[in-house]
C-alpha positions as CSV (number, residue, x, y, z in Angstrom):
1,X,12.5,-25.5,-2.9
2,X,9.7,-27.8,-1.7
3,X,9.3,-30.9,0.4
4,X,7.5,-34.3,0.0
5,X,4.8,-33.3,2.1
6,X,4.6,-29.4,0.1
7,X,4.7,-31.4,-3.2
8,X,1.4,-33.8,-1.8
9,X,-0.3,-30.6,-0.6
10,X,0.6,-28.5,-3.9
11,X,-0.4,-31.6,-5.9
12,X,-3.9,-32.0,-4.0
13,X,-4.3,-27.8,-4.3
14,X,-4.3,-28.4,-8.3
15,X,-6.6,-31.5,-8.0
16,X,-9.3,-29.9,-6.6
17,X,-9.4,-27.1,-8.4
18,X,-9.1,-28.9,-11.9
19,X,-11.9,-31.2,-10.4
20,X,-14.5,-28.5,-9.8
21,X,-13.6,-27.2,-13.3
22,X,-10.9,-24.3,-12.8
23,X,-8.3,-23.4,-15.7
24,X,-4.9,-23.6,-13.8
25,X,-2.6,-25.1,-16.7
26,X,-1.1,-21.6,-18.4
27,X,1.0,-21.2,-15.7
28,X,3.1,-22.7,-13.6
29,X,2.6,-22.7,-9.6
30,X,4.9,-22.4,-7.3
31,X,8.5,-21.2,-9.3
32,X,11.0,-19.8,-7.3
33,X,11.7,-16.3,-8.6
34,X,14.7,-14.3,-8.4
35,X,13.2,-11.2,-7.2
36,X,10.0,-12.2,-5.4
37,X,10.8,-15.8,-3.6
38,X,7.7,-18.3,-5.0
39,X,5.7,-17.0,-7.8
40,X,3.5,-18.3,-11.1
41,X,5.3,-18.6,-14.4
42,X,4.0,-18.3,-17.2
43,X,3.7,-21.5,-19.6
44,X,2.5,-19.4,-22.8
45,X,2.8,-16.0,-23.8
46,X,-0.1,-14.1,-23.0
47,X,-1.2,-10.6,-24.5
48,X,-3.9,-8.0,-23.1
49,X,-7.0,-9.1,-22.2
50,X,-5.9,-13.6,-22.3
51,X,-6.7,-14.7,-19.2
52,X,-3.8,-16.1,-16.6
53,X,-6.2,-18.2,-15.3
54,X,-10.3,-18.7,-14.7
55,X,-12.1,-20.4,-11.8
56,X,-15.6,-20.9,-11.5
57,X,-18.0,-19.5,-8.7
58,X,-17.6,-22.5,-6.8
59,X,-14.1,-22.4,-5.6
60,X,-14.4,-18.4,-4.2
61,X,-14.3,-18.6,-0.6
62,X,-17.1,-15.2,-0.3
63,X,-19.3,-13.9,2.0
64,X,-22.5,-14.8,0.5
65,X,-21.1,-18.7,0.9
66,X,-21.0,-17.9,4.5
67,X,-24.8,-16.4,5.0
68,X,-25.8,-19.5,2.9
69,X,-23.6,-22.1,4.8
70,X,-25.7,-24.9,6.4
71,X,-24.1,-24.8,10.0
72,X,-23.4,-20.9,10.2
73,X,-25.2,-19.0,7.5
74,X,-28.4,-18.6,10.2
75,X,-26.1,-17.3,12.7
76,X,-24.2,-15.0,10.4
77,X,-27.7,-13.7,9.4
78,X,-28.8,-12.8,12.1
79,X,-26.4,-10.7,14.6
80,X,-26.0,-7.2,12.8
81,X,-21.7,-7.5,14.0
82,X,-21.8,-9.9,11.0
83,X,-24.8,-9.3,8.6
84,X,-23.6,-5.5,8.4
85,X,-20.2,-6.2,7.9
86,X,-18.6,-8.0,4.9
87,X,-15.0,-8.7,6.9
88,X,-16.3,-9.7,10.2
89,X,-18.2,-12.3,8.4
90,X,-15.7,-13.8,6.1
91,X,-12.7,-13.4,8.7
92,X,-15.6,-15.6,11.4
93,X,-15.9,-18.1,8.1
94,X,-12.3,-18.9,7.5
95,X,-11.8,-19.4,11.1
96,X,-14.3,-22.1,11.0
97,X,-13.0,-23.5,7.7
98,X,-9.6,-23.6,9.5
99,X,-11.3,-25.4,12.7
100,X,-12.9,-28.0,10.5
101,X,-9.9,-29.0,8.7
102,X,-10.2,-31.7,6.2
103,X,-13.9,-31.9,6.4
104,X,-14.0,-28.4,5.3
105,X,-14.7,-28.2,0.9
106,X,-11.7,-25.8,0.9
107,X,-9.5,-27.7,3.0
108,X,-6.9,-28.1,0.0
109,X,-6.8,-24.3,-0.1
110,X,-6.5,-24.0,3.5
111,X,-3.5,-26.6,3.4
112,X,-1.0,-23.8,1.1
113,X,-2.3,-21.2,2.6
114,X,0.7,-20.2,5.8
115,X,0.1,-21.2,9.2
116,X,1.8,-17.9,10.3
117,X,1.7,-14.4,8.9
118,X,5.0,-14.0,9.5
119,X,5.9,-11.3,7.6
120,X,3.0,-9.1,8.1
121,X,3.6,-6.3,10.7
122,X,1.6,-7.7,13.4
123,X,4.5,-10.3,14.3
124,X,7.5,-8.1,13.8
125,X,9.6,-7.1,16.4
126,X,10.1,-3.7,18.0
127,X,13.5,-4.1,16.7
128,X,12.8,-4.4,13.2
129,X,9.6,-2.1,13.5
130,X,12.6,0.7,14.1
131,X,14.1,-0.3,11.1
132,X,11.4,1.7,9.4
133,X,12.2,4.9,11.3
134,X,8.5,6.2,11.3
135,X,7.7,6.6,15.3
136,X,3.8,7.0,14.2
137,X,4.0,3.9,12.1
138,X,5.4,1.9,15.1
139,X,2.7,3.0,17.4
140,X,0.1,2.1,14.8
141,X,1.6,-1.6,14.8
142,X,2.0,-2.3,18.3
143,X,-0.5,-0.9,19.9
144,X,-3.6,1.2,17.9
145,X,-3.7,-1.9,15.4
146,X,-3.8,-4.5,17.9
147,X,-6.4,-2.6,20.3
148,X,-8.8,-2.1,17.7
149,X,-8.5,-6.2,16.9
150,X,-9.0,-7.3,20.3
151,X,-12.2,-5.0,20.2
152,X,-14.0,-6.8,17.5
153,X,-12.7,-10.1,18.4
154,X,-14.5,-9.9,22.2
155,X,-17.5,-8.5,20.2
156,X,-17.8,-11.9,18.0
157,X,-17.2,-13.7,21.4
158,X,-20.0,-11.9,23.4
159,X,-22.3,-13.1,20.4
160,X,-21.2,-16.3,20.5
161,X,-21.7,-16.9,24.1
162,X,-25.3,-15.6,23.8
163,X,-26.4,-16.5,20.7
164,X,-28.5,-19.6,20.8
165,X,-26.8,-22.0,18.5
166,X,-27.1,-25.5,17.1
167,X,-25.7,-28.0,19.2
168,X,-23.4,-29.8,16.7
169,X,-22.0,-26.3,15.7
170,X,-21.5,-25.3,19.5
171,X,-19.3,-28.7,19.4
172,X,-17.6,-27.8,16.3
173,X,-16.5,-24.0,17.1
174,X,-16.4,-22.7,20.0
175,X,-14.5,-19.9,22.3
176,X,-11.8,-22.3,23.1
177,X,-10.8,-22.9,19.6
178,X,-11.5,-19.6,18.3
179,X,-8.6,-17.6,19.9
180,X,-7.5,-14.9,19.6
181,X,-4.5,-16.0,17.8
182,X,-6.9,-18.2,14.6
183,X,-8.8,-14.3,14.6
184,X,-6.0,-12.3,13.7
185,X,-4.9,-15.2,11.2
186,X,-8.2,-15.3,9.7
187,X,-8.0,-11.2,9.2
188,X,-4.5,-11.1,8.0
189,X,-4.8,-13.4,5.3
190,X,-8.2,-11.6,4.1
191,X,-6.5,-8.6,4.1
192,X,-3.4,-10.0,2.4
193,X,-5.6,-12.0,0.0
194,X,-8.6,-11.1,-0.6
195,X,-10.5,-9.7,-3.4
196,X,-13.1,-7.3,-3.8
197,X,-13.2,-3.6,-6.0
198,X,-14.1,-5.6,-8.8
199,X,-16.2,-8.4,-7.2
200,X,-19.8,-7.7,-5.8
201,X,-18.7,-9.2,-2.4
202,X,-15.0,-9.8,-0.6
203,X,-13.7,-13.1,-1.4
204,X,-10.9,-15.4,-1.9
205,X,-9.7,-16.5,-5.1
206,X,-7.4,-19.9,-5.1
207,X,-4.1,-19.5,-7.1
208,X,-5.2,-15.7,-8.4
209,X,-4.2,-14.6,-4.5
210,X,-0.7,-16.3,-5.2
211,X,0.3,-14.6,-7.7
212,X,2.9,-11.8,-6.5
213,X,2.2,-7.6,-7.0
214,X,4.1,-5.4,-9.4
215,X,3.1,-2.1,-10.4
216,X,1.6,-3.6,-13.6
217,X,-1.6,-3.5,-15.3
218,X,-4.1,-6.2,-14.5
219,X,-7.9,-6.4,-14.1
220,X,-10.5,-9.2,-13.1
221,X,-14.2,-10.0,-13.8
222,X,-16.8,-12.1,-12.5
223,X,-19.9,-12.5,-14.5
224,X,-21.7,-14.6,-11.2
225,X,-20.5,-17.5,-12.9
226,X,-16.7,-17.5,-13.7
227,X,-14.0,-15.3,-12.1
228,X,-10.5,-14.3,-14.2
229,X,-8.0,-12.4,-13.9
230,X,-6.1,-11.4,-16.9
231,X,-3.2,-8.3,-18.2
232,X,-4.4,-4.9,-19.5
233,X,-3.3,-2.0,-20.8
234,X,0.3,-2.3,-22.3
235,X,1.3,-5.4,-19.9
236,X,2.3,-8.5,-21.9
237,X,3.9,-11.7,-20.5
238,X,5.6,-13.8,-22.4
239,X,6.5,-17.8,-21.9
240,X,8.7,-18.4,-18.6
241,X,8.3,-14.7,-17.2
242,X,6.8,-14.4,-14.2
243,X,2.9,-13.5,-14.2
244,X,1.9,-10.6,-12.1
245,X,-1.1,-9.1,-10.3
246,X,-1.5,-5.5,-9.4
247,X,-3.1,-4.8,-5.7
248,X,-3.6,-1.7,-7.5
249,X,-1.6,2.1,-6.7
250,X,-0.2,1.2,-3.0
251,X,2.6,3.1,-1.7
252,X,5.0,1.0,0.6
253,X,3.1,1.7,3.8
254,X,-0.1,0.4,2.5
255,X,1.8,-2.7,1.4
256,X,3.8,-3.6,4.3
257,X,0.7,-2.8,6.9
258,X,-2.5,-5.5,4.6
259,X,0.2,-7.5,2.2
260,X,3.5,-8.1,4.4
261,X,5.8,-6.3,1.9
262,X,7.2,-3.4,-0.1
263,X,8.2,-3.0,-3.5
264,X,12.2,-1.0,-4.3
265,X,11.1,2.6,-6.2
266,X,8.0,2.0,-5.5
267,X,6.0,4.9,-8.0
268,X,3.4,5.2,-5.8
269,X,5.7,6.3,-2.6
270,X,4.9,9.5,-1.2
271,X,5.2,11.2,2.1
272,X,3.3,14.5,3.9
273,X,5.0,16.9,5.1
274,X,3.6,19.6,7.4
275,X,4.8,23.0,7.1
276,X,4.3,25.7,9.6
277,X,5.5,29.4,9.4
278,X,8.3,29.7,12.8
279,X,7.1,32.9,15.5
280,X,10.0,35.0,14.7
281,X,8.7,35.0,11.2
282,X,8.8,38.8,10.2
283,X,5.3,39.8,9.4
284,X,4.0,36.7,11.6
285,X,0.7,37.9,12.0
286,X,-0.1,38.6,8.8
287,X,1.3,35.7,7.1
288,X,0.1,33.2,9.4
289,X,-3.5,34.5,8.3
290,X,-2.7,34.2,4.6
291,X,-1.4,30.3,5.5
292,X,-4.6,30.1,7.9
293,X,-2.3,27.8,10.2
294,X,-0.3,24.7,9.3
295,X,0.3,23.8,5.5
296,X,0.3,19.6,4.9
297,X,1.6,19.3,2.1
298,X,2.0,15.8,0.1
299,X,5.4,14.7,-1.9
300,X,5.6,12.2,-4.3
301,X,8.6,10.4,-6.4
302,X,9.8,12.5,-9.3
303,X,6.5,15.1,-9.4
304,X,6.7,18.3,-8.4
305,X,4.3,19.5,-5.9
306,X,2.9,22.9,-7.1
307,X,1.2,23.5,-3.3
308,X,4.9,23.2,-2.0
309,X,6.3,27.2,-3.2
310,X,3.3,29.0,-2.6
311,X,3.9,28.7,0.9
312,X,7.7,29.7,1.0
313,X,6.6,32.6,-1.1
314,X,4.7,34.1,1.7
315,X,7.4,33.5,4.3
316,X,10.3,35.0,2.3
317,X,7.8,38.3,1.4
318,X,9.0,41.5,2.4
319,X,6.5,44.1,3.2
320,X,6.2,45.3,0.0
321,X,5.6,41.7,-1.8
322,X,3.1,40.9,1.3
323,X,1.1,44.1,0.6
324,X,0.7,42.6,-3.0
325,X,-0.4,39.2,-1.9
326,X,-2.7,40.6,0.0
327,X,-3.5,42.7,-2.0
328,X,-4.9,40.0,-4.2
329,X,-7.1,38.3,-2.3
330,X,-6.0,34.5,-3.5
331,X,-9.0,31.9,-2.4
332,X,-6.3,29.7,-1.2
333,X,-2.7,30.8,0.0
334,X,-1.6,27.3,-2.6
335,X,-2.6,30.1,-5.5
336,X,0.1,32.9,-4.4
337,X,2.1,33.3,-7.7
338,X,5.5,34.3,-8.7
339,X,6.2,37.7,-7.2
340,X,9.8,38.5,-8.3
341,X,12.8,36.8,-9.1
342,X,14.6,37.5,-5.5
343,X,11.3,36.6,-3.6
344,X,11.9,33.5,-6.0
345,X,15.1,32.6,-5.4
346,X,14.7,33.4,-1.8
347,X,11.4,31.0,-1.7
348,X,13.3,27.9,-3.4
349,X,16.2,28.5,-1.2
350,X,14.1,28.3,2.2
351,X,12.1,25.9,0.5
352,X,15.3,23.3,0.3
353,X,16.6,24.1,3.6
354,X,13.1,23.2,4.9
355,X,13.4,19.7,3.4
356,X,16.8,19.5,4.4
357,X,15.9,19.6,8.1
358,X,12.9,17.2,7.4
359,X,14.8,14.0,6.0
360,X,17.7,14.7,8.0
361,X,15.3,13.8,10.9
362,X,14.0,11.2,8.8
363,X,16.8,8.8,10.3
364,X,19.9,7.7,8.2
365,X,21.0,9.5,5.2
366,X,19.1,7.9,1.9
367,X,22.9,7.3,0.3
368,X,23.7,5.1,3.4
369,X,20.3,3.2,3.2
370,X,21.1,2.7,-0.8
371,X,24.6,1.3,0.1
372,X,23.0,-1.2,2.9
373,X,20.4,-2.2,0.3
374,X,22.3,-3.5,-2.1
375,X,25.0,-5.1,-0.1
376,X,21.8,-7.2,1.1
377,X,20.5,-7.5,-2.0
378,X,24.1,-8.9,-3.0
379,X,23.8,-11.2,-0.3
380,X,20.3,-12.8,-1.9
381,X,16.8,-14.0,-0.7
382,X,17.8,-17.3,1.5
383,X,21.0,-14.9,3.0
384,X,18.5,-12.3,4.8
385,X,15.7,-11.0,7.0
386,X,13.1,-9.9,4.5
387,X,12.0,-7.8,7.5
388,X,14.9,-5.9,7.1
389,X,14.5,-5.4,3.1
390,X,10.9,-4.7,3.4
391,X,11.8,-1.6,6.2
392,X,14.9,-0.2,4.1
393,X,12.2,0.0,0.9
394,X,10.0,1.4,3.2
395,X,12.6,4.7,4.7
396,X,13.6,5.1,1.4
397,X,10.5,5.4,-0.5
398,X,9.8,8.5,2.2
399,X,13.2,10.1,2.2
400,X,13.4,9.4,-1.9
401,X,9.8,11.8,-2.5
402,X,12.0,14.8,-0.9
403,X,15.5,14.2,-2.6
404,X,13.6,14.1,-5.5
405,X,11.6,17.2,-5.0
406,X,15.2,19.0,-3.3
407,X,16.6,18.2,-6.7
408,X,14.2,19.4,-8.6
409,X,14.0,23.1,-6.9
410,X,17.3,23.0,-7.3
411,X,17.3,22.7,-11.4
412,X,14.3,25.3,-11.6
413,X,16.6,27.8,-9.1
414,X,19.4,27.2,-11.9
415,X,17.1,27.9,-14.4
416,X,15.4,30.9,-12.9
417,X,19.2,32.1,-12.6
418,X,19.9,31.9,-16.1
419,X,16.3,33.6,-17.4
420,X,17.8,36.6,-15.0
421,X,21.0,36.5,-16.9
422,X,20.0,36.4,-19.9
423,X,16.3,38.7,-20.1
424,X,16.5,42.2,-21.1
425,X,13.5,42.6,-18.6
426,X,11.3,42.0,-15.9
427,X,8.6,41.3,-18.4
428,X,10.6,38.9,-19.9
429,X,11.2,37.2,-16.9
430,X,8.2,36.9,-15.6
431,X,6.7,35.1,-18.7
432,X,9.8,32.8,-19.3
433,X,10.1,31.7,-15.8
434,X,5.8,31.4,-15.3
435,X,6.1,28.8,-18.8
436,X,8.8,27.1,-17.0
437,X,7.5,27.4,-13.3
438,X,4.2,25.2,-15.5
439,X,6.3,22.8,-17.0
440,X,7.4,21.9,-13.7
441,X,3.8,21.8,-12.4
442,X,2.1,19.7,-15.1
């Protein structure tokens, strides 16, 4: 729900871009949405290729506007930390947008855009950074993340300090008001916001960069003149569903460390997992120079990872089956084929135990995190910490990639059972269970 004041700020956002000849009015911005909080409705039904929305060159807030502004371009120009770097430049431009206020053109843009990035992962507490239970991904946050900021931040400084600079702009922005604080602002909402794959420079888009992610279909264009942003593929909206953008194939870490969120069964989770054959390993030597050291190996929801058996192939070989690997030389130890249905078995079965000891040290089990999700859920939006919702998606999209792959070996280990049950031969095995073994693999 909005206030007076959010109303007069909305109200003046929509002004100003209808004035400089945007085409806002097919949908309707902001509608609170069950799922998403604040999002754009759509006011007409709209079909592949019919654009939510277009917005002329004007209103992007890019980097080439910065080299050609009046009072910065010439210093943006000319010190390589910005003139060689797209993001150093636009994050230096918004921060002196933001310092000029209302004088700035974009000023109503700057007035809906938040004064906080609250829910990006630079502001979140230890506390609910262990919600995530990912030790690496905490140290990233709080202290690689934050180092690497503070570096380019006293870069821009040092330039300013000995940059020779017009007087009226050494008056307008200066060390005092660009902090720290207005930096990492300025970067978080470019990195939340900001568009770029399909645009010949990063920019920001009014109203296209409120418009919520789902894994959807969408595309944009900009012919130098017009931007829009429009459904593809087999994504149709019809009147009073919500309009989407896609941010494009993000798994939930990429989401919650540049856009401040994650998505529930998320497609594009996955998580790596690095396997390494133990020293009392029969055959240790041997093996381990097959494997040529440690095995990283990537999981994702509901595929199954053909690099994954190769590997528990060779540590489950008994002399005889590691004379025949070896035997054929295989480029990569990821090529080491079906040897026999006991080596098989004996591969799958070591194979689930090994992902059994990974997500158990993952944290909580994934049925408890299920049962805590939904009883939040339950609870709705206004009742919660987002945070909170945002780390469960999070733990679960990296233990979900290995219960999903655990229950997989376990239905081809069924099914290798039965082809040995019911095949008059080893022959017969071996081709059933190499068709089925691909079937799996495609």
């Amino acid at each position: 729900m909005t206030t007076t004041n959010e109303d007069a700020i909305i109200h003046q956002y929509k002004a100003w871009m209808r004035s400089n000849g945007a085409e806002i009015d097919a949908l309707d911005w902001p509608v609170e949405t069950p799922n998403t909080g604040r999002g754009a409705v759509a006011l007409k039904d709209f079909s592949t290729g019919d654009p939510f929305l277009k917005l002329p060159a004007s209103l992007l807030l890019s980097t080439p506007v910065a080299w050609r502004d009046a009072q910065v371009g010439e210093f943006l120009s000319s010190h390589r930390l910005f003139s060689e770097s797209e993001m150093n430049t636009l994050v230096f431009f918004l921060a002196f947008q933001s310092v000029l206020g209302e004088k700035s053109f974009w000023a109503p843009y700057l007035a809906i855009l938040p004064k906080n990035t609250g829910t990006l992962m630079s502001s979140w507490t230890t506390k609910e950074l262990l919600e995530l239970e990912d030790e690496e991904l905490l140290i990233d946050v709080k202290v690689m993340i934050p180092n690497a900021r503070r570096v380019v931040y006293d870069q821009m400084i040092d330039v300013m300090d000995k940059a020779t600079m017009a007087k009226e702009f050494q008056q307008i922005f200066h060390k005092n008001n660009f902090t720290f604080d207005l930096y990492c602002w300025s970067l978080e909402i470019i990195l939340s916001r900001s568009f770029g794959k399909r645009l010949p420079h990063i920019s920001l888009v009014p109203l296209a960069d409120n418009l919520n992610h789902n894994n959807v279909q969408t595309k944009y264009s900009f012919d130098g003149e017009t931007f829009q942003i429009y459904p593809s593929g087999n994504y149709f909206v019809k009147q009073g569903e919500e309009a989407f953008n896609s941010y494009g194939r993000r798994a939930n870490q990429n989401l919650l460390l540049y856009y401040g969120f994650s998505l529930q069964d998320n497609e594009w989770d996955d998580v790596t997992v690095e396997l390494s054959l133990p020293p009392f390993t029969p055959n240790y030597e041997e093996k381990l120079e097959i494997v040529n050291g440690s095995a990283p190996v990537t999981l994702k929801r509901k595929k199954f990872c053909r690099d994954l058996l190769p590997f528990f192939r060779i540590l489950v070989a008994n002399p005889q089956e590691l004379s025949n690997i070896k035997a054929e030389d295989y480029h990569s130890y990821i090529f080491v084929d079906f040897q026999s249905p006991q080596n098989e078995r004996a591969a799958i079965s070591a194979c689930i135990e090994e992902l059994k000891g990974i997500l158990k040290g993952m944290g909580r089990p994934l049925r408890e995190d299920l049962k805590l999700l939904k009883e939040m859920n339950d609870l709705g939006l206004g009742e919660v910490n987002m945070k909170i919702i945002f780390a469960l998606r999070y733990r679960m999209g990296r233990k979900q990639p290995l219960q999903d792959t655990m229950n997989m070996l376990e239905k081809l280990q069924a099914s290798l059972q039965m082809l040995v049950l019911n095949s008059s031969t080893q022959k017969e095995i071996v081709e059933k269970y190499r068709h089925l073994y691909h079937q799996y693999a495609l």
